[in-house]
C-alpha positions in Angstrom: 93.8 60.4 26.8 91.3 58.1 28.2 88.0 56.5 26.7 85.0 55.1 28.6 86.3 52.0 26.6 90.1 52.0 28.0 88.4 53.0 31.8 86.0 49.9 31.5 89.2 47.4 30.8 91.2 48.8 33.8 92.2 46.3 36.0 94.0 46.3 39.2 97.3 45.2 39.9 99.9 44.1 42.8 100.4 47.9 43.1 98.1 51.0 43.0 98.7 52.7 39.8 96.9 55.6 38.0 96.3 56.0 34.7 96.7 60.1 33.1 93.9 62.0 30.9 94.8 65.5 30.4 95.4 68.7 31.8 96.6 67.0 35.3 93.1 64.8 36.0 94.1 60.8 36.1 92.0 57.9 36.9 93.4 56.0 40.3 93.1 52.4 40.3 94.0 51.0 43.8 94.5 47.1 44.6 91.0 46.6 45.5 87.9 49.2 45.5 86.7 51.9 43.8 88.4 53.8 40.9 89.0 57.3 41.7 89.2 60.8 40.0 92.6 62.6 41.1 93.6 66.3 39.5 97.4 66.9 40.6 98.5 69.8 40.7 101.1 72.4 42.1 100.2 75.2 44.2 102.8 78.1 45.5 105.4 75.0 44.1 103.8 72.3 46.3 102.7 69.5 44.7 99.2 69.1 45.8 96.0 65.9 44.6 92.6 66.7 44.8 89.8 63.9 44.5 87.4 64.7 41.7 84.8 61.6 42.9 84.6 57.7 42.4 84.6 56.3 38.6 82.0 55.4 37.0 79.6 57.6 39.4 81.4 60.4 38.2 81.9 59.5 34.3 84.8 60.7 32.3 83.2 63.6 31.2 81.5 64.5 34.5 85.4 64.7 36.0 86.7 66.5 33.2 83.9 69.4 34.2 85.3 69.5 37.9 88.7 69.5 36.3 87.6 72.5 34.7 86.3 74.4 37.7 89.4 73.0 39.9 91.8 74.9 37.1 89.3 77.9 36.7 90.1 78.3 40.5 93.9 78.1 39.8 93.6 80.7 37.4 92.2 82.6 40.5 95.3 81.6 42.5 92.9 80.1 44.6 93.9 76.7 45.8 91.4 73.9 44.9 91.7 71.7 47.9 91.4 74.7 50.6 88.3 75.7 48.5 87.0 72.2 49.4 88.4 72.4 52.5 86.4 75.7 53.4 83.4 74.6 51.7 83.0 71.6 54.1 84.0 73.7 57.1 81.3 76.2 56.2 78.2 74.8 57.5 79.9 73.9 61.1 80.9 77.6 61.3 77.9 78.8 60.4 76.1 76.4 63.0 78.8 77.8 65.6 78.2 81.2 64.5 74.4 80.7 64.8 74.9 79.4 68.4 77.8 81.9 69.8 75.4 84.8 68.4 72.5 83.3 70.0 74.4 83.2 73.0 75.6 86.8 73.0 72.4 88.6 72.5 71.3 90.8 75.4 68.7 88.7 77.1 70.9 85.8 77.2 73.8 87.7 78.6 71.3 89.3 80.7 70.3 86.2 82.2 73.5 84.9 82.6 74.8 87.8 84.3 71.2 87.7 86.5 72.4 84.4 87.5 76.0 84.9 88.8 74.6 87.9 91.0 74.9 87.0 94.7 72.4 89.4 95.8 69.2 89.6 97.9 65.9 87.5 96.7 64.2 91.2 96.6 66.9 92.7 95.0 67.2 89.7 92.3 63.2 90.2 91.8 63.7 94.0 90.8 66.7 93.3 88.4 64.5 90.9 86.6 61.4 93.0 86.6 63.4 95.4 84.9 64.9 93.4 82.5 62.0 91.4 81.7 59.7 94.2 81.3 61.6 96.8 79.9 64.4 95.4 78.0 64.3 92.6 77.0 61.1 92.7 74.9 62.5 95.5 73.1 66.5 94.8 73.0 66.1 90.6 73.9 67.0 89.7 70.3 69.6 91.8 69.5 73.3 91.1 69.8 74.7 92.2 72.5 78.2 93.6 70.9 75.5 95.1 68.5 73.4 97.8 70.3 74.0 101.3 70.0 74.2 104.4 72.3 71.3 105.6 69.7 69.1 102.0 69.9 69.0 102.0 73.7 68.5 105.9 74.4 65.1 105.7 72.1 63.9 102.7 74.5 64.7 104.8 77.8 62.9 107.8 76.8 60.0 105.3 75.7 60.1 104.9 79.2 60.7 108.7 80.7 57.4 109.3 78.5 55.5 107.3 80.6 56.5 109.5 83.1 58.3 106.5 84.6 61.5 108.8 85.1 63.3 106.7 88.2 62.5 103.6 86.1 64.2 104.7 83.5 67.1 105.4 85.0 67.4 102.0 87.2 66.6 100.7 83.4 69.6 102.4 82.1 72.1 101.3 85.0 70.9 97.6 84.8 71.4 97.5 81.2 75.4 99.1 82.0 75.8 96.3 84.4 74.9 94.1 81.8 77.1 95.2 78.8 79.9 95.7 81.6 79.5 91.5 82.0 79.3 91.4 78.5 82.8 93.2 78.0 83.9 90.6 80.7 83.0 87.5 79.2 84.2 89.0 75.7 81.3 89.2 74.1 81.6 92.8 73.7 83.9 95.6 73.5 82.2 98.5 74.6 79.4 99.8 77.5 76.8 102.0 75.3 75.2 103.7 78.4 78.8 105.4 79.3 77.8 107.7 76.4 74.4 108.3 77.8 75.3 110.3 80.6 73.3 113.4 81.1 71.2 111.8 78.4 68.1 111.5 80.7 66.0 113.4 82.7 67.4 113.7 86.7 64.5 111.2 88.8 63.4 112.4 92.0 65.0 111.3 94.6 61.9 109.2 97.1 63.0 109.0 100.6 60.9 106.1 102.2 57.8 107.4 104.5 58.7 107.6 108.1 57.3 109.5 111.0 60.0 111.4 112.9 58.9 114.3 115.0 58.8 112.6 118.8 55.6 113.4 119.6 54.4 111.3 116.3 56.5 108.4 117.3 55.1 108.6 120.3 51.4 108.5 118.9 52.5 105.3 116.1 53.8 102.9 119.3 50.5 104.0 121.1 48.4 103.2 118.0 50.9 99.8 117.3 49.7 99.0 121.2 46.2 98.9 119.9 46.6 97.4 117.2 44.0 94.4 116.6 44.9 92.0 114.2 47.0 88.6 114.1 49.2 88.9 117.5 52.5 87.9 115.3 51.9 90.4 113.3 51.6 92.9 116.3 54.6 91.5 117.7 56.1 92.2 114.9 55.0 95.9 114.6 56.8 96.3 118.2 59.9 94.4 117.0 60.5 96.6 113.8 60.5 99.5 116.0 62.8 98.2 118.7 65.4 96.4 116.0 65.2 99.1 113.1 66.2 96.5 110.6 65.1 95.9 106.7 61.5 94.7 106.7 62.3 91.8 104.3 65.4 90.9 107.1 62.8 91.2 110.0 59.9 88.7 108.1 62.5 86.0 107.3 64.1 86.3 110.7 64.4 82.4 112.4 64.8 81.2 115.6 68.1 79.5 114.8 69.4 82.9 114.7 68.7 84.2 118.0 70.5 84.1 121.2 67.9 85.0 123.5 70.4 84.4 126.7 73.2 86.3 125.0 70.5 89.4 124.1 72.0 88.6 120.5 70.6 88.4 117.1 73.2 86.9 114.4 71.8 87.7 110.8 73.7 85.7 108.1 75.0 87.3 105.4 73.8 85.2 103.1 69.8 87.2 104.4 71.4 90.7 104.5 71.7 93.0 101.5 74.9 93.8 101.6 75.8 90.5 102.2 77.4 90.9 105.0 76.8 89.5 108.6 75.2 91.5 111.0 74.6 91.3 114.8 71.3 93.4 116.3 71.9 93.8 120.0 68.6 93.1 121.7 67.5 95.6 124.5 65.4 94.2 127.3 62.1 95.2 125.5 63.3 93.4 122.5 64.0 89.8 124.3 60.0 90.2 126.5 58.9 90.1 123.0 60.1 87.4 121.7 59.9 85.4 125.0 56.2 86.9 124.0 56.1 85.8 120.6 57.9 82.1 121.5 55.0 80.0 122.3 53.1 81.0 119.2 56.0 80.5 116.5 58.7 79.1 118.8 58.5 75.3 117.3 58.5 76.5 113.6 61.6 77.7 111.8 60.7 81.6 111.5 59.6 84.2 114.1 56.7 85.7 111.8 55.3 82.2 109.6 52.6 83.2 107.0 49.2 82.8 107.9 49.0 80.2 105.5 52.2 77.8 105.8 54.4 77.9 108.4 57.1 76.5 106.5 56.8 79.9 104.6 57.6 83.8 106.2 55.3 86.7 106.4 54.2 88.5 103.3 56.4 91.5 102.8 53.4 93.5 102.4 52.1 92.3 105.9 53.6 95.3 108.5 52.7 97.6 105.3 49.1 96.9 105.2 48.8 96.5 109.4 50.4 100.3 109.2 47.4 101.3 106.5 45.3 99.3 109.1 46.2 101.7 111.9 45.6 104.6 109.6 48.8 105.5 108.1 49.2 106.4 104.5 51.9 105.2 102.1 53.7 108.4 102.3 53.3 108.6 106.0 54.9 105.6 107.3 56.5 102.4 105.9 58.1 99.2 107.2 61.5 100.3 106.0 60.6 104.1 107.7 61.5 102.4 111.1 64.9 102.7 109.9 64.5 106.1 109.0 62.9 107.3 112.3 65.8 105.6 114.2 68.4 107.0 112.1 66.9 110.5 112.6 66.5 110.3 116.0 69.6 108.7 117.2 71.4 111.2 115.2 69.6 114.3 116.8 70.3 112.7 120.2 73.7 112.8 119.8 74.4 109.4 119.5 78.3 108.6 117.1 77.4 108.5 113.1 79.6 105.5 113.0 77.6 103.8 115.1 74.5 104.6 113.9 75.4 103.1 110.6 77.1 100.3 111.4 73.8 99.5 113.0 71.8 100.3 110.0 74.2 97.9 108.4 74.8 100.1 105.5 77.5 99.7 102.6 80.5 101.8 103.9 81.7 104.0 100.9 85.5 103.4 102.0 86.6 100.6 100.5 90.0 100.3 102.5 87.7 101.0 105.5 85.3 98.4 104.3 88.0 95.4 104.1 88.4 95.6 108.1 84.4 95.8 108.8 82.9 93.3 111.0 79.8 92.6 112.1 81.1 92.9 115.8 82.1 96.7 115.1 81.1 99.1 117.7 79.4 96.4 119.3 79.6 97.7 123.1 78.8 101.0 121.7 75.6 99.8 119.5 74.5 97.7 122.5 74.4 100.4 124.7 72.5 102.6 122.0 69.7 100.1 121.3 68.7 100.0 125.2 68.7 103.5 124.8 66.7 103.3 122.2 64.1 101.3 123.5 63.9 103.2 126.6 63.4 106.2 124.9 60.4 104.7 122.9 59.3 103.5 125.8 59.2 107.3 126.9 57.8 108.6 124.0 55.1 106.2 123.9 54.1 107.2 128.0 54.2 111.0 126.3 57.0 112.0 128.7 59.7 114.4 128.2 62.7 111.8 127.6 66.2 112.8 127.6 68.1 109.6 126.8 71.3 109.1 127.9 74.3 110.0 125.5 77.5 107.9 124.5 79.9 108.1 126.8 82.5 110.7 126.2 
């Protein structure tokens, strides 16, 4: 066995040597350097050395106390050197645990998923506003592999008691779209709000305002006609009538995008909401008003500039608040309820659903059907319509009894 005497007259030699205690712990004495502590050992048959520290930091007793704890593991079955092993690994995987659960609680998955979403700037604005107001202050935090059906049902009926009952459903569906990501980038297994179903109260649906009945329409394009105010914005009052498109598609419209000689208008799909291109035949009333609205905007980038910067589009609330101007209430008549009142009335007159639609450059709900849509479908057919259109406005605003004509058979 060794003494602190017999340790202090170690010397080294051509060769490293070690020099045994007890119980398996010897002192290692290499050709040049520090003395060290080894326990061998077998484990499962395999010879196995485990360093116990560097002699005389770690004194002969203080080594035959790790000896001890190194056997008391044995005793265990536990191997010494994978305990060490694990008990420098520890704090990494804790750090890596810390930052994969930090990056898999709701809000950052939220954001993430926010950010691969190739959707419309008004459309990106909602799905934050819901996030950020409703969600995240309340489920932010959590991980998201963590919440339950239970958790995020008591935060939507927080909502439903605010009598917020559509928000709480949009709530609800933004937070499946979320877990559904989640389940896609593995950091979850399951969508909680597929067991919610039912679990709210049915919102009403709200149809945007829009007048309808002819002899209204007639009495908005007469009251758009007097309109005083900005002249863009009048121009575009006539415009939104004529072209029926989205209002935030009509305010961002530029002049790169129209063909005024071709009686064209070539939306990019990177500005529509279904992301899709679209083409807006112009009628003959459509192209006087821009010729019209071209030598007040024509050297800037947009058609309808803010008041404020041209380098900036018109507010959306803009053809909102001239419509409040000309007496309309909210739940009378809208930007977006020119699209309504065309799609009404070219219905009633007859003119093909398909059309119509394509037009309105709505999602079609086939999806094989969908795959072969262009923005050039029905194009002689929708060209056609729009004069119609614009003639029969034009009819409607003189108060006359207009029949337009039909699609030809």
């Amino acid at each position: 066995m060794l003494t602190e005497i017999k340790l202090k007259a170690l010397r080294p030699r051509d060769t490293l040597y070690r020099v045994a205690d007890r119980d398996g712990l010897c002192i290692e004495v290499p050709l040049s350097g520090a003395f060290r502590w080894r326990y061998r050992y077998r484990h499962q048959g395999k010879p196995k050395m485990l360093s116990l520290g560097v002699y005389p930091d770690v004194s002969l007793a203080n080594a035959r106390a790790r000896l001890g704890d190194a056997r008391a593991l044995r005793a265990q079955g536990i191997d010494p050197s994978e305990a060490r092993k694990q008990e420098k690994e520890a704090p990494i995987l804790a750090a890596q645990e810390t930052a994969r659960t930090a990056d898999a609680t709701f809000e950052a998955v939220g954001r993430l998923w926010m950010a691969t979403q190739n959707v419309a700037e008004i459309t990106a604005n909602k799905n934050r506003w819901l996030l950020e107001t409703f969600l995240f202050p309340k489920l932010g935090h959590r991980p998201v592999d963590q919440i339950t059906p239970r958790e995020l049902l008591t935060i939507l009926r927080d909502i439903e008691k605010t009598g917020k009952h559509e928000t709480a459903s949009r709530a609800k569906n933004k937070a499946g779209q979320v877990f559904r990501f989640a389940i896609i980038e593995g950091k979850a297994e399951v969508d909680p709000t597929a067991s919610l179903r039912g679990a709210l109260k049915s919102a009403q649906v709200k149809h945007h305002a829009a007048v309808t009945d002819p002899l209204r329409i007639g009495e908005l394009l007469r009251a758009i006609d007097g309109f005083v105010g900005q002249p863009t914005t009048l121009l575009a009052l006539k415009l939104a009538a004529l072209v029926f498109v989205r209002p935030n598609e009509l305010r961002k419209a530029e002049w790169a995008e129209f063909d005024i000689d071709g009686a064209i208008w070539r939306i990019p799909k990177e500005r529509m909401k279904m992301k899709a291109a679209h083409l807006v035949p112009l009628s003959k009333q459509a192209l006087a008003i821009l010729r019209e609205l071209l030598p007040l905007t024509g050297q800037g980038q947009y058609l309808f500039p803010s008041i404020r910067s041209s380098f900036a589009p018109m507010s959306e609330n803009t053809i909102n608040a001239a419509l409040r101007r000309l007496g309309y209430a909210s739940d009378e008549m809208t930007g977006h309820g020119f699209r309504s009142m065309a799609a009404t009335r070219l219905n009633e007159l007859g003119w093909r659903a398909d059309a119509i639609e394509r037009q309105l450059a709505h999602a079609e709900s086939n999806k094989v059907r969908e795959a072969y849509t262009s923005a050039a479908q029905y194009l002689d057919e929708r060209t056609k319509m729009m004069q119609a259109w614009a003639d029969y406005l034009d009819g409607l605003r003189v108060g006359a009894n207009v029949v337009p004509l039909r699609r030809a058979s």
